[in-house]
N, C-alpha and C positions, 0 to 999 in steps of 0.2 A: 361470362355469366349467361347460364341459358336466359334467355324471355321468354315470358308468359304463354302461351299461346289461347288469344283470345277467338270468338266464335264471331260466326261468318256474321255479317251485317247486311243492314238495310242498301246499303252500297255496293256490296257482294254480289245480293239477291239481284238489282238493277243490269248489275253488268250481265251477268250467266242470264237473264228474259229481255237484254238491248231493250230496256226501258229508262225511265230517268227516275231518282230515288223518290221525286215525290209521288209518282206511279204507286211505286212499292207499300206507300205510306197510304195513300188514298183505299188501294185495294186492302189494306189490312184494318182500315177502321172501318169500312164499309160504304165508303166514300163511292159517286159512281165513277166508273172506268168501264171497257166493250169485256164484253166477255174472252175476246180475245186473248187481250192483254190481260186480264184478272186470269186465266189459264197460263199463259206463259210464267209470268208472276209466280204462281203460287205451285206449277213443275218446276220452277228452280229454285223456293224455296225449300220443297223437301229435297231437291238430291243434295242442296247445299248442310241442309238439318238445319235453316232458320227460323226462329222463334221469336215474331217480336215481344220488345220489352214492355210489358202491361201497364210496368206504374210509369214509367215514361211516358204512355198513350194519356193515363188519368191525369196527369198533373200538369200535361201542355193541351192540355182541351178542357170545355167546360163536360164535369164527370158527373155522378150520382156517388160522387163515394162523400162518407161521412166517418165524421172523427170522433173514436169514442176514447176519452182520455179517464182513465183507472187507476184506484190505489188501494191497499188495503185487500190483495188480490189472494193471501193466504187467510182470507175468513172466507171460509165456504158457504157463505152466503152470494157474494160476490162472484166467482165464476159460474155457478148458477143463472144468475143475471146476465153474466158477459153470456154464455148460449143464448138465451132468450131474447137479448136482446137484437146476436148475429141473426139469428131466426129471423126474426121479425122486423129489422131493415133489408135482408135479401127478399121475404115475402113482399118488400114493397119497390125491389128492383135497385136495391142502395148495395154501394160494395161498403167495407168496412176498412178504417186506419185505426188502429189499436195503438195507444199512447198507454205503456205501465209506470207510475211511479211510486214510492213511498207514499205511504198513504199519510202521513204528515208533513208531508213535503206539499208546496202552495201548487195548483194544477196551470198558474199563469203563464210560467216558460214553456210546458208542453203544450198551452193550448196555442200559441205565438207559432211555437214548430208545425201544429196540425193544420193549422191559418193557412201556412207556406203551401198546401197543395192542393189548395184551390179546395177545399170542399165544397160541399152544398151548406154544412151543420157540421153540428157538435156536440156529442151527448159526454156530458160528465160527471160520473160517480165516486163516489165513498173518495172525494178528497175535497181541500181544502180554496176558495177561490176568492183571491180578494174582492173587495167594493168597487174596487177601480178595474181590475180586469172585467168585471160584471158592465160595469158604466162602458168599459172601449166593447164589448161584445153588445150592448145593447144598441149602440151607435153605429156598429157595424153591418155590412150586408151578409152576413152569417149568422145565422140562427144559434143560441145557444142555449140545452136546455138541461137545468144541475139536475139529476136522478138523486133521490133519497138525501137531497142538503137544497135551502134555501139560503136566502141573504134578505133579508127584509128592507125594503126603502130602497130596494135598486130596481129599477125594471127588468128583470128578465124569467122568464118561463123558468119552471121549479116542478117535480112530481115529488112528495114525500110520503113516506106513512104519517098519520097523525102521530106524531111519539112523542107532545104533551098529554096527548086523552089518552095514549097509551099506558102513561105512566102513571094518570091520575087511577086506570085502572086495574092495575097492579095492588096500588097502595091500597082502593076503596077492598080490592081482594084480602088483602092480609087483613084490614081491621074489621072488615067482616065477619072472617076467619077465627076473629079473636085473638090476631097476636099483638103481643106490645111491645117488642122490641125493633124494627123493622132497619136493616139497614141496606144500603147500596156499594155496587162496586162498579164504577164508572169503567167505559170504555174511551176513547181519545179525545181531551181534553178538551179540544178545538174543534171538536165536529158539532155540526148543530143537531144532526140526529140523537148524538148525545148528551149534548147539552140539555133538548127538551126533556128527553124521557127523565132526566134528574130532577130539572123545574118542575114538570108533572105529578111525579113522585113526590117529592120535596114537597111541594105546595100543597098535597093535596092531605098529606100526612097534619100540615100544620095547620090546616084549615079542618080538621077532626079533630085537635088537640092533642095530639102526638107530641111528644117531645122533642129531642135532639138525636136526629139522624147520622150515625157514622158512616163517611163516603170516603170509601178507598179504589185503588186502582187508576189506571190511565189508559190502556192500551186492549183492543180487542183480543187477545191471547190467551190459552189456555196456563201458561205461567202464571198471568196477573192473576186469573182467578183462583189459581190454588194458592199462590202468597197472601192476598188479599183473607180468602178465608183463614186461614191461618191466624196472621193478624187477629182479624175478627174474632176470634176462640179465644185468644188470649187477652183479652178486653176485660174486666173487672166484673161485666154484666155481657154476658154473652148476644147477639141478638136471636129472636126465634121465627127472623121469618129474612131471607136474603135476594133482592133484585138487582137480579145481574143483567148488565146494559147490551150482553148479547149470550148465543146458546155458548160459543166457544168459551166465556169466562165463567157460566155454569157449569161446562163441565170438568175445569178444572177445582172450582167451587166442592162441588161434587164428590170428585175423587180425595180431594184434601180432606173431607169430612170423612170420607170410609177408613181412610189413613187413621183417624184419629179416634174410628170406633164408635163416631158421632150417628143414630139413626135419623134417616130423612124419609118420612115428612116430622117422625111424630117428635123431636125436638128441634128441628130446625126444618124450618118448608121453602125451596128454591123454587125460583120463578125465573125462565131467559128470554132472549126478545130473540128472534126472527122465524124460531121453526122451521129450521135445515133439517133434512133427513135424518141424521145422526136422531135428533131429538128426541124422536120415536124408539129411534133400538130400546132393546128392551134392558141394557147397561144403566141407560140412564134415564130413560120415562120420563121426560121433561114436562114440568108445567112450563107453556111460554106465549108469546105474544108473536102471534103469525103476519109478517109480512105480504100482503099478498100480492107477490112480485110480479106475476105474470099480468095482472091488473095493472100495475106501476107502471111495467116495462110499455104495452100496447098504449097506455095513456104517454107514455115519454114519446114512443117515437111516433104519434098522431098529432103531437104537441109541435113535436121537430119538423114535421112534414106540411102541417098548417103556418107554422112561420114563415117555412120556405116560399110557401103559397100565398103570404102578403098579411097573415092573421097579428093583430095588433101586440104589442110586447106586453110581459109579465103578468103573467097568469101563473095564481102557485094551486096548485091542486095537492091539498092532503085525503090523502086515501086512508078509510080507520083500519086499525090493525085488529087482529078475529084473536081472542084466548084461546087456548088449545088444553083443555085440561087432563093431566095425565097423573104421576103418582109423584111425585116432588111439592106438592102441597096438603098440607093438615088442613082437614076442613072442621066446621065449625062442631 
């Protein structure tokens, strides 16, 4: 059976410049050595073609890299974020460890794995994180700071959009508006981003004397939102104004209604939450509620960078979210 054939090593490079491997190693982290020897060194690593191993250098030294653990990575909101966010920890001299999971999978076992390499920090978005991984990260000498999801009654740093005033101002939109039907189509059941925009909503409808809100949906998906609306049409009392918990279930919202020959705004007026690019095209002319991420992100990783630097734990910062008014809403 042939064997592998693996590339020349740290031990290679030593023999071919008659140095000793921790030479090799010194000279390639920047460590000092004569110049002599950092020449000999580094003529015999190119005739050899050696490259040393990067994340092997990050993970047996104290590094600047930072762990950013993600779910929920097909809402294009979210890789959005993931650039901005790269941006903007390389602007401050941080490498990145990217953690993808299920975005309703809990972020506890990947942040345990991100742990293992020694970070600095830990930025965590659009997933789920229990009370007790919060409690061992807050007790820990690692920073950890949840992007667009809090935990309330746990100490640790949190950046979110406000999406209770978000939602309260959606709802104050519709009955403004004049409409009296108003219903919702949730996005993932267990997120709190979610959750609020619905208590927002929800509360804010019943505290104007609204009546009984239908809330369908679970999942940020362009599927949910056109079953959802569907659903909704065949409801006994149709509703005439729909707040979808993000753009991607708007625009299956959306298309369900063209399906059905239903016009928007002037019998039913949609409203999404984040203001992705898409939202603008002129297919869909979104009314929606703008995240303003680039705000978030520069506030997350100032957050992350001052814990690192000693700044006391659990600070949650809500950022308010900006309307964006476009042709998806019937005005008054």
């Amino acid at each position: 059976m042939e064997r592998t054939r693996r590339g020349p090593s740290s031990i290679d490079v030593a023999k071919r410049a008659g140095v000793s491997q921790s030479a090799v190693s010194r000279a390639f982290s920047g460590a000092s050595v004569s110049e002599e020897t950092r020449r000999r060194i580094m003529s015999a690593a190119d005739e050899l073609g050696y490259r040393p191993n990067a994340l092997v250098r990050v993970i047996s030294q104290q590094s600047n890299l930072i762990g950013v653990v993600m779910g929920e990575i097909t809402n294009p909101f979210y890789p959005e974020v993931l650039e901005m966010l790269l941006l903007e920890l390389e602007s401050q001299g941080f490498r990145v460890l990217l953690k993808h999971l299920d975005g309703a999978q809990s972020a506890d076992a990947a942040i345990e794995e991100v742990l293992a390499y020694r970070v600095r920090g830990v930025i965590v978005t659009s997933s789920f994180v229990s009370a007790a991984m919060a409690e061992h990260c807050a007790a820990s000498d690692v920073p950890v700071v949840l992007f667009n999801r809090h935990i309330r009654d746990v100490k640790i740093s949190s950046i979110s959009c406000d999406n209770v005033d978000a939602g309260r101002m959606v709802a104050n939109l519709f009955l403004d508006s004049g409409h009296k039907r108003p219903a919702f189509i949730s996005g993932n059941a267990v997120a709190t981003s979610n959750l609020d925009r619905k208590k927002g909503f929800l509360d804010r409808i019943s505290e104007r004397g609204g009546g009984t809100v239908p809330v369908l949906g679970n999942e940020h998906s362009y599927a949910v939102g056109a079953a959802s609306m569907r659903e909704l049409l065949a409801l006994p009392e149709r509703p005439d104004a729909v707040f979808c918990a993000s753009d991607v279930i708007a625009f299956g919202a959306l298309d369900a209604l063209r399906e059905a020959g239903i016009p928007v705004p002037r019998e039913i007026s949609i409203v999404g939450f984040d203001d992705i690019p898409m939202a603008a095209w002129a297919a869909f002319d979104l009314t929606t509620i703008r995240q303003p991420r680039r705000r978030m992100v520069r506030e997350a990783v100032a957050t992350l960078v001052a814990r690192i630097n000693g700044a006391p734990l659990g600070s949650i910062s809500l950022v308010p979210g900006e309307l964006v008014m476009r042709g998806t809403l019937r005005k008054a």
